[in-house]
SEFITOR-506923 format. One record per residue (C-alpha): residue in three letters; x, y, z. Coordinates in pm, 1 decimal, decimal comma. Each point is the difference from the previous one (the first is absolute). Example, Ala and Ser with C-alpha at 12.3 -4.5 7.8 and 13.67 -1.06 7.14 Angstrom:
[pt "ALA"; [1230,0; -450,0; 780,0]],
[pt "SER"; [137,0; 344,0; -66,0]],
***
This chain:
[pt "UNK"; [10036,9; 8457,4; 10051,1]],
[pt "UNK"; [-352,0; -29,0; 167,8]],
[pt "UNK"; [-164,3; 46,5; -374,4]],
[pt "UNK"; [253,3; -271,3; -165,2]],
[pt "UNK"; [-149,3; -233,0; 338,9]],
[pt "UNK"; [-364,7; 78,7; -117,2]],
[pt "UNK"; [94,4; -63,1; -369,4]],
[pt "UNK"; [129,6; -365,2; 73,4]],
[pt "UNK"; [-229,4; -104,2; 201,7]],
[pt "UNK"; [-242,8; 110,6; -262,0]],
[pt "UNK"; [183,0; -187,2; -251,2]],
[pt "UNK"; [-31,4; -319,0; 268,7]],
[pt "UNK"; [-378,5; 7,0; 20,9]],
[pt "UNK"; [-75,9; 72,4; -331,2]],
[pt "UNK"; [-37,2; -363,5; -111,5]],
[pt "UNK"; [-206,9; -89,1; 255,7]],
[pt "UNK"; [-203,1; 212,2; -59,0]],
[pt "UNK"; [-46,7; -46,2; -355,9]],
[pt "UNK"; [-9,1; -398,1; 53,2]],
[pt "UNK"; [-302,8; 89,9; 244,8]],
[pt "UNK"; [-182,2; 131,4; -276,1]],
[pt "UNK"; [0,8; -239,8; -262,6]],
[pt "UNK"; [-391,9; -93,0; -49,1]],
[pt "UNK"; [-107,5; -329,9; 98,1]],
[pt "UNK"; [-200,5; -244,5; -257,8]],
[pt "UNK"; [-303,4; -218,4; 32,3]],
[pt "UNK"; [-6,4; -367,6; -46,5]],
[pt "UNK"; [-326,7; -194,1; -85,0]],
[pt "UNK"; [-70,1; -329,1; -55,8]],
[pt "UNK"; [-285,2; -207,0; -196,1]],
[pt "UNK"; [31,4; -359,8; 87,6]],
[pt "UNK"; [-174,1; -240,8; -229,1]],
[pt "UNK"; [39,5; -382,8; -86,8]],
[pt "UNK"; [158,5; -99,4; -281,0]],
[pt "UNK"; [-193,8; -134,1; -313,5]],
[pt "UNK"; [-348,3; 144,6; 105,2]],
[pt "UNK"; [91,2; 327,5; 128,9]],
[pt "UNK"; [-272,8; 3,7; 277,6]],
[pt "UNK"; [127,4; 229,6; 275,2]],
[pt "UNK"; [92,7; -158,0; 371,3]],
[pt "UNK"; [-46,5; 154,0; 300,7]],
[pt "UNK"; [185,3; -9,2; 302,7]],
[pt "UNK"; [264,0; -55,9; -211,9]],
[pt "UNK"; [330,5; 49,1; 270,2]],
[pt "UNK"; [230,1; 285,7; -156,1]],
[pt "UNK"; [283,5; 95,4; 185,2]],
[pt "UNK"; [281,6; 250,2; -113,8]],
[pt "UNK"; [191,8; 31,5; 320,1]],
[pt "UNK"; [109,5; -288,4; 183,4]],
[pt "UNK"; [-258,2; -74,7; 305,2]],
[pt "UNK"; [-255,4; 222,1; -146,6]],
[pt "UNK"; [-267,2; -148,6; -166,0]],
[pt "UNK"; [-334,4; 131,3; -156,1]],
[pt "UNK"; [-271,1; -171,9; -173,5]],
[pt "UNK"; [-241,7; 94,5; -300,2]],
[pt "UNK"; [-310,3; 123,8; -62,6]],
[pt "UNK"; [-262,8; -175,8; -129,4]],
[pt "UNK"; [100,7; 113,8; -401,4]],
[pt "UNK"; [288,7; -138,7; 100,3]],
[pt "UNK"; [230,8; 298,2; 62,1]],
[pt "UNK"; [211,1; 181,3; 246,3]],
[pt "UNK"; [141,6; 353,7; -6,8]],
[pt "UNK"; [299,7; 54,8; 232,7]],
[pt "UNK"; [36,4; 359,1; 158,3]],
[pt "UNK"; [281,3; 174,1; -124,2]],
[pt "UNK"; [369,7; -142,3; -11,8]],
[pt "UNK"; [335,2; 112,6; -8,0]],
[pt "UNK"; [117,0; -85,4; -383,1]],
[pt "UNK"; [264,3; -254,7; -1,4]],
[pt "UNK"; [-4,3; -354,5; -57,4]],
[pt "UNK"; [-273,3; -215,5; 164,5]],
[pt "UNK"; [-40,6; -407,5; 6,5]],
[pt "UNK"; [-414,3; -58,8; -63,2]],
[pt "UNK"; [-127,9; -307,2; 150,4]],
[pt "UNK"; [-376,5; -152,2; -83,6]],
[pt "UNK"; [-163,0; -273,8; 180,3]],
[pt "UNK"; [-346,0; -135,4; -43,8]],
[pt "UNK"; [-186,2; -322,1; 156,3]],
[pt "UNK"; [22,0; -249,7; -241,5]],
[pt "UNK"; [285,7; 161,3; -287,9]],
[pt "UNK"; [347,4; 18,8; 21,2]],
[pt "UNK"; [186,3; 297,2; 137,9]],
[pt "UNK"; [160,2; 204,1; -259,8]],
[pt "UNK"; [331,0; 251,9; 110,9]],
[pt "UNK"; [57,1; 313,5; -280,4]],
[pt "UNK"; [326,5; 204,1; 32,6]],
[pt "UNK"; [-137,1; 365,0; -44,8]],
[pt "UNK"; [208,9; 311,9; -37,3]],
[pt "UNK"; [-249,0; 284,6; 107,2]],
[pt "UNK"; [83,7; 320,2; -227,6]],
[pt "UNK"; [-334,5; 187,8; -15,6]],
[pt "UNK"; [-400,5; -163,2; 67,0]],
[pt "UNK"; [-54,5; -352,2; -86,9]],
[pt "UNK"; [-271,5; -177,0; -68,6]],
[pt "UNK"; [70,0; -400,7; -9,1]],
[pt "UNK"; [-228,6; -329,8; -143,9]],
[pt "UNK"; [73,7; -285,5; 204,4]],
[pt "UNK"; [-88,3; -338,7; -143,5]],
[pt "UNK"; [-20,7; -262,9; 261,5]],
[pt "UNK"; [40,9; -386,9; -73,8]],
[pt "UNK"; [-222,3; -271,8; 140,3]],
[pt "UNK"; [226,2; -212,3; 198,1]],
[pt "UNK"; [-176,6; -354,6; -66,0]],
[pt "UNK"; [27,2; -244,8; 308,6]],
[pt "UNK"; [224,4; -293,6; -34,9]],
[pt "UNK"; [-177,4; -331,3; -65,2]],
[pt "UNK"; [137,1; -344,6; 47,3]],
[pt "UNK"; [-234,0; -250,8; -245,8]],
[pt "UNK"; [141,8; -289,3; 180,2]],
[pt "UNK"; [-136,0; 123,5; 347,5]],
[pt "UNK"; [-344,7; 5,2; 105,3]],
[pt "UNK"; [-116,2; 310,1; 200,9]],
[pt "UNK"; [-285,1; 35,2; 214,6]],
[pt "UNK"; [-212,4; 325,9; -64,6]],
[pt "UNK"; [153,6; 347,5; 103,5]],
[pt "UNK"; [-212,2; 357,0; 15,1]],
[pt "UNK"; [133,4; 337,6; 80,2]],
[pt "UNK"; [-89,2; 191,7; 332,3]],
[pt "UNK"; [36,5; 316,4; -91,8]],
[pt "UNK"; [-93,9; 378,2; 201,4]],
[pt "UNK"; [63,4; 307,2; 124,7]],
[pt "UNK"; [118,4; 115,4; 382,5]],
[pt "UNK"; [-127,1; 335,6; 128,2]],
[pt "UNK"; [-4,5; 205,8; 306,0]],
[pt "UNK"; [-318,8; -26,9; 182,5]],
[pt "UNK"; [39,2; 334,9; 177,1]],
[pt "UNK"; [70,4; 216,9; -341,9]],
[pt "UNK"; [-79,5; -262,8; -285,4]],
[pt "UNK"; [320,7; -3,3; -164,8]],
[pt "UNK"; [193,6; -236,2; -124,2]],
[pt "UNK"; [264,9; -195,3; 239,0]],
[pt "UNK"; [315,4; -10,8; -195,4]],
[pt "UNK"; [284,3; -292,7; 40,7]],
[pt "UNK"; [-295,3; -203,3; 249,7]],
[pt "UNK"; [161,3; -357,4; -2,8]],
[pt "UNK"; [-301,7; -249,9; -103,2]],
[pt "UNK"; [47,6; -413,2; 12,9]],
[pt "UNK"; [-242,8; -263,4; -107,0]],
[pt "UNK"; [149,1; -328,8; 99,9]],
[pt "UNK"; [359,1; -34,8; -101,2]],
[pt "UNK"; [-5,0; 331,2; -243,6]],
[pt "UNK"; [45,9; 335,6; 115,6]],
[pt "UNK"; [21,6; 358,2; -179,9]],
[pt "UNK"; [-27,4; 367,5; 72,0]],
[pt "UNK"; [-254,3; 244,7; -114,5]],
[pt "UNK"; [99,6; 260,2; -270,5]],
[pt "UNK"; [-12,2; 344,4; 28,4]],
[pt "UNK"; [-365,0; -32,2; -56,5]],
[pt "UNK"; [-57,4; -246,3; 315,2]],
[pt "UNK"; [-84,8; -233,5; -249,8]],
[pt "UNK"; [184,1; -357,9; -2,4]],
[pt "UNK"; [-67,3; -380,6; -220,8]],
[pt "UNK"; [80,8; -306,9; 139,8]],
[pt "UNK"; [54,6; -242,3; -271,5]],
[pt "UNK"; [-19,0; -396,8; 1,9]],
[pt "UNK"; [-219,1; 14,5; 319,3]],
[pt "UNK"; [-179,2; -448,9; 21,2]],
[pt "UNK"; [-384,4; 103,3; -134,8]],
[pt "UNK"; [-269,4; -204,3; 242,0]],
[pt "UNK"; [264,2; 1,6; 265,3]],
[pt "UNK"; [-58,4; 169,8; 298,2]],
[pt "UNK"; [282,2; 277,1; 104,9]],
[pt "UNK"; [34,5; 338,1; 218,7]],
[pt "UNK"; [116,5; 296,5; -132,7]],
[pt "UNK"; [223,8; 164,1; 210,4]],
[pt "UNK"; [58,3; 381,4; -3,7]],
[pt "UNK"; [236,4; 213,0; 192,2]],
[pt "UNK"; [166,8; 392,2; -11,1]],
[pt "UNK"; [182,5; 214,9; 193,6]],
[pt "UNK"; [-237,5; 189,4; 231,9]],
[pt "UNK"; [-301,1; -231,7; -72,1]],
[pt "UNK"; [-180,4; -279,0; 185,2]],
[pt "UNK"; [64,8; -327,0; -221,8]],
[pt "UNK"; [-301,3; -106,4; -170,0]],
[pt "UNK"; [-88,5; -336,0; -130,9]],
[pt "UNK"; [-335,5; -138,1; -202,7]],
[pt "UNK"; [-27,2; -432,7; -40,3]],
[pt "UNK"; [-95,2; -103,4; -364,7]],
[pt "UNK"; [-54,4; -272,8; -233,5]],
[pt "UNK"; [3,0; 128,2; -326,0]],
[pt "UNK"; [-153,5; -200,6; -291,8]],
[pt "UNK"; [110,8; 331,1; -249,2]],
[pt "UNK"; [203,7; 264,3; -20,1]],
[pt "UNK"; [-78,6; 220,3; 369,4]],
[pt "UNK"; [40,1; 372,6; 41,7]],
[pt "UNK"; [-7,7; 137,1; 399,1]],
[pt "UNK"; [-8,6; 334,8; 161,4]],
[pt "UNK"; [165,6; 68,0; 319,5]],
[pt "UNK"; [-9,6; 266,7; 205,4]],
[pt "UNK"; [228,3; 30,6; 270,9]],
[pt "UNK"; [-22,1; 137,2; 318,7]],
[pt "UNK"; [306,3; 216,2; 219,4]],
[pt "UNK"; [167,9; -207,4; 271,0]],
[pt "UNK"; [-23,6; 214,4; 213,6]],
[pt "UNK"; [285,9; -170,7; 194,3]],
[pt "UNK"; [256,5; 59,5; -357,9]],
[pt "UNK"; [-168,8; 378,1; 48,4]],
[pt "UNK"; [162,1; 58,2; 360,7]],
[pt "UNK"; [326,7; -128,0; -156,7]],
[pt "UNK"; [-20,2; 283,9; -277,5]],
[pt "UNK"; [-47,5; 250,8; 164,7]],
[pt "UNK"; [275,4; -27,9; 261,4]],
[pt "UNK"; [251,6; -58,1; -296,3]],
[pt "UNK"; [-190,9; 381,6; -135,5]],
[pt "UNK"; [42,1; 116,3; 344,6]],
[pt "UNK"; [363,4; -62,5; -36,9]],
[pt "UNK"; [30,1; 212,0; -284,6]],
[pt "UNK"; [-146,4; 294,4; 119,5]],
[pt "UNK"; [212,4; -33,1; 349,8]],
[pt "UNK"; [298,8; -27,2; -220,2]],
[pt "UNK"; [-121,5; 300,1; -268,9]],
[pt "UNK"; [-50,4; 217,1; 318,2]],
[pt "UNK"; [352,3; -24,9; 29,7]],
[pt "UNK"; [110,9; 255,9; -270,7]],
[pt "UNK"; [-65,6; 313,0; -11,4]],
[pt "UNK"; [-231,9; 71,9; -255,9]],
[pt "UNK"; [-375,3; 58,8; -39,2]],
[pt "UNK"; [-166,4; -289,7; -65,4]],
[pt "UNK"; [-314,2; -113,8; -163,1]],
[pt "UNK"; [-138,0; -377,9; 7,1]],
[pt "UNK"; [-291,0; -168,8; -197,2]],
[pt "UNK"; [-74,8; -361,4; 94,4]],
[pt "UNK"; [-224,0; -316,9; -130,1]],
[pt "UNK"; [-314,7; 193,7; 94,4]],
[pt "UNK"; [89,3; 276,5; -255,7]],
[pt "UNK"; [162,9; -205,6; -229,8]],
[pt "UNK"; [-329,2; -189,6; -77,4]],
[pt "UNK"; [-213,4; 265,6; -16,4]],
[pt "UNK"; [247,7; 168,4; -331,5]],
[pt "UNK"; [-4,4; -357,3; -113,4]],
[pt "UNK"; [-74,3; 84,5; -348,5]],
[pt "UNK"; [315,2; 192,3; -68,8]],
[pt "UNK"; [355,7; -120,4; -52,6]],
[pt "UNK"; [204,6; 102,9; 367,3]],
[pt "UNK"; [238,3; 243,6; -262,4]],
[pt "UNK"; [-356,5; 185,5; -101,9]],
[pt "UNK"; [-149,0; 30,0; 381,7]],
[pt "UNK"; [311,8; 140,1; 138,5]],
[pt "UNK"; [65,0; 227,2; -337,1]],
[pt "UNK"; [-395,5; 151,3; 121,7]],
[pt "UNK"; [61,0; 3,0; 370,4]],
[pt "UNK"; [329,6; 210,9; -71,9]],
[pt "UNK"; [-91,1; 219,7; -275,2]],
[pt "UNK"; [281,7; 207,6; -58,5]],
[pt "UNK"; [231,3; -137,4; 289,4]],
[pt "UNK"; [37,2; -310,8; -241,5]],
[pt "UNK"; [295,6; 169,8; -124,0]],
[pt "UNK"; [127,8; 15,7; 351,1]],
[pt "UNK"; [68,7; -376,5; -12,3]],
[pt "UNK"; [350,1; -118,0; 12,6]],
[pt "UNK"; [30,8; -343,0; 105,0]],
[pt "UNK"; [-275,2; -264,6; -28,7]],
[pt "UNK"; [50,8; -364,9; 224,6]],
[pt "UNK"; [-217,7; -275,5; -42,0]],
[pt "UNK"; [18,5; -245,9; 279,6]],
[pt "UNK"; [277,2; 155,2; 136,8]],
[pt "UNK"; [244,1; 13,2; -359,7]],
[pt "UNK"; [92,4; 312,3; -189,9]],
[pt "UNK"; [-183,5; 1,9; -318,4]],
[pt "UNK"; [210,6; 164,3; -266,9]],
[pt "UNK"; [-364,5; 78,1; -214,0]],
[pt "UNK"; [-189,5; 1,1; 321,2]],
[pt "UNK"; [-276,2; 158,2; -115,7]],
[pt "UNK"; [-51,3; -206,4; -317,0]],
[pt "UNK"; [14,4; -268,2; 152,1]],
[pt "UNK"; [-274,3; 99,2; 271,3]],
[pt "UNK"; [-237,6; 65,1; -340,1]],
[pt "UNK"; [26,1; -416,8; -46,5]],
[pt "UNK"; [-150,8; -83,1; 368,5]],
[pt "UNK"; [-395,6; 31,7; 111,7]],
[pt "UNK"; [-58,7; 156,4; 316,6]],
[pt "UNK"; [-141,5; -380,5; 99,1]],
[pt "UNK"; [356,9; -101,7; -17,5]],
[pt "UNK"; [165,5; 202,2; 234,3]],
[pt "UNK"; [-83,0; 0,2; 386,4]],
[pt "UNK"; [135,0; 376,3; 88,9]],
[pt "UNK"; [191,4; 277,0; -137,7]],
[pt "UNK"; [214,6; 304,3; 179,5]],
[pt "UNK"; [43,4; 360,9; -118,1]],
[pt "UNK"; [309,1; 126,8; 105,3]],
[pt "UNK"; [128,1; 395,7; 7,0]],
[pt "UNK"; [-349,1; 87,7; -192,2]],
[pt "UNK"; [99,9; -232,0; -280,0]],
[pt "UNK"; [361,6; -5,6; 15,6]],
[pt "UNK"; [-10,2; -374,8; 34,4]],
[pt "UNK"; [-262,2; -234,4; -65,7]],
[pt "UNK"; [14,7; -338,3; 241,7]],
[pt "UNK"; [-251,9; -295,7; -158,7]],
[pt "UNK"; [-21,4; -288,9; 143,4]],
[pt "UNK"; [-171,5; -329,6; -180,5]],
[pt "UNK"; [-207,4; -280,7; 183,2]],
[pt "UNK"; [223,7; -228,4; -105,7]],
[pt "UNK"; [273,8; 153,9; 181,9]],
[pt "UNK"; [-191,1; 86,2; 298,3]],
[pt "UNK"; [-78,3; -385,6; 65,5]],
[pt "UNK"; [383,2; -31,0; -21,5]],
[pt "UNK"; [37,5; 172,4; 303,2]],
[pt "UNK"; [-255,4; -144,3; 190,5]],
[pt "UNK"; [125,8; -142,2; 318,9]],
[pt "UNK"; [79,5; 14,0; 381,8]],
[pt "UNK"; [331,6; 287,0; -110,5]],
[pt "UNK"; [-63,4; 200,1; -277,0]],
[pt "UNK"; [310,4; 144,6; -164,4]],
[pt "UNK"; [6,9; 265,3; -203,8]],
[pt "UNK"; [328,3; 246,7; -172,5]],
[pt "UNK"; [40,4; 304,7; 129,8]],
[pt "UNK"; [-133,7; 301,8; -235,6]],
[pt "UNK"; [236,5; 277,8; -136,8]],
[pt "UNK"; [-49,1; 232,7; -177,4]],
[pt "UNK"; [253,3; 320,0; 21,6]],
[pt "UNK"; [-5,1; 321,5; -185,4]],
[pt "UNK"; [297,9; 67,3; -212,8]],
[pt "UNK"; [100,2; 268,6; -251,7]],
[pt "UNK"; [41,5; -282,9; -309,3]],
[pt "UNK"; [-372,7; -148,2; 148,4]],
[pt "UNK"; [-142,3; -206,6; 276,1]],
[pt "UNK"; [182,9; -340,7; 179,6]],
[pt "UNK"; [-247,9; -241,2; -22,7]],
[pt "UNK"; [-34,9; -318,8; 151,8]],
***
């Protein structure tokens, strides 16, 4: 009877185990515009919903490696119309994106005054690197820096006087007065409010109070850290701070959600994106936690799920 029991639950794993190993593929991207070919960079490609990349300056963008399976590929660029390709991922792919210009509507009957473009880039002035989703406004219009920290305002009055305004989580706003006669390109660097600071790190003291609550080794690496691996994708600095333990991992949260392909999806964020990170039972689970979601929980009561995460013979409870 007990070898009939081990036979089963053989039989009951294998497929797991053999879905785990199906290799992943690699997806890259060469945006372009349409009719002249000339590549354009900081193109916006995004092949998960809410994570976005942009191009190099030849124009392209190689994804780490994804689970095959059928993807939706969106491409954005300043000035061209965004494009959406259905792609069913079977092996590496290698895609040429052709990009529209989107021409601005024109009215002949109605007489406009002279606009420019303000256009930019938003960094931090502590690390130089670029501010991501920094909300900028000149006048009545307002937009976000890309992934890049760059941003365009469009239609801005020319030989009119106007502030630009510019404000992100963490930061000190930031403005600059200008009257532009042509097209204007700014640099800001912003400074940590040091107040917004305070607020972080109680909602990070939280989640070590509440981590300390399990018992399991634990292992932490915060903004400090994060910055300084800042040239590797989050999946790639935790893959070299674990070595071999990386096979440990079992469940993967990012702001506090199970993460079916945790890990891939960690090898889409920068470590500038994400504000702290836990390493539970020596890499058991891995707890990220974005910026984003950290200024969520800012506030006088921070509230935060309970973790769980129980041993079991068919694998670990997460939550």
């Amino acid at each position: 009877m007990r070898v009939a029991r081990m036979l089963a639950a053989a039989a009951t794993l294998l497929p797991v185990a053999v879905a785990a190993q199906e290799p992943a593929a690699v997806v890259a991207v060469r945006v372009v515009e349409r009719g002249t070919g000339r590549p354009l960079p900081e193109a916006s490609v995004a092949l998960r919903a809410g994570v976005v990349r942009v191009t190099d300056a030849a124009g392209t963008f190689r994804f780490p490696p994804i689970r095959r399976g059928s993807y939706t590929l969106e491409v954005s660029a300043l000035g061209y119309r965004t494009r959406e390709i259905a792609l069913n991922v079977r092996a590496d792919t290698t895609l040429l994106v052709e990009l529209e210009v989107a021409p601005l509507p024109i009215d002949p009957l109605e007489v406009r005054s002279r606009t420019v473009d303000v256009r930019g880039r938003v960094t931090d002035a502590a690390h130089d690197i670029p501010v991501r989703d920094a909300a900028v406004q000149v006048a009545a219009e307002r937009v976000t820096t890309n992934g890049a920290g760059r941003f365009r305002v469009r239609r801005v009055p020319a030989s009119e006087p106007a502030v630009v305004v510019v404000r992100a989580f963490g930061f000190l706003p930031a403005s600059a007065q200008i009257t532009p006669e042509n097209d204007t390109t700014l640099a800001f660097a912003l400074e940590e409010d040091p107040i917004a600071s305070r607020m972080i790190e109680a909602v990070v003291a939280e989640i070590e109070i509440r981590s300390r609550a399990i018992p399991y080794a634990r292992r932490h690496i915060g903004r400090a850290d994060l910055l300084r691996r800042r040239n590797f994708p989050v999946g790639d600095l935790l893959r070299q701070m674990l070595g071999t333990r990386i096979r440990r991992v079992q469940c993967v949260m990012i702001d506090d959600v199970q993460r079916a392909f945790g890990m891939e999806q960690l090898d889409t964020y920068m470590p500038e994106e994400l504000q702290y990170i836990e390493i539970l039972d020596g890499g058991g689970m891995i707890r990220a936690y974005t910026r984003r979601y950290i200024s969520r929980k800012l506030g006088p009561e921070v509230t935060l799920p309970p973790i769980l995460l129980v041993k079991t013979p068919m694998g670990p409870l997460c939550r």
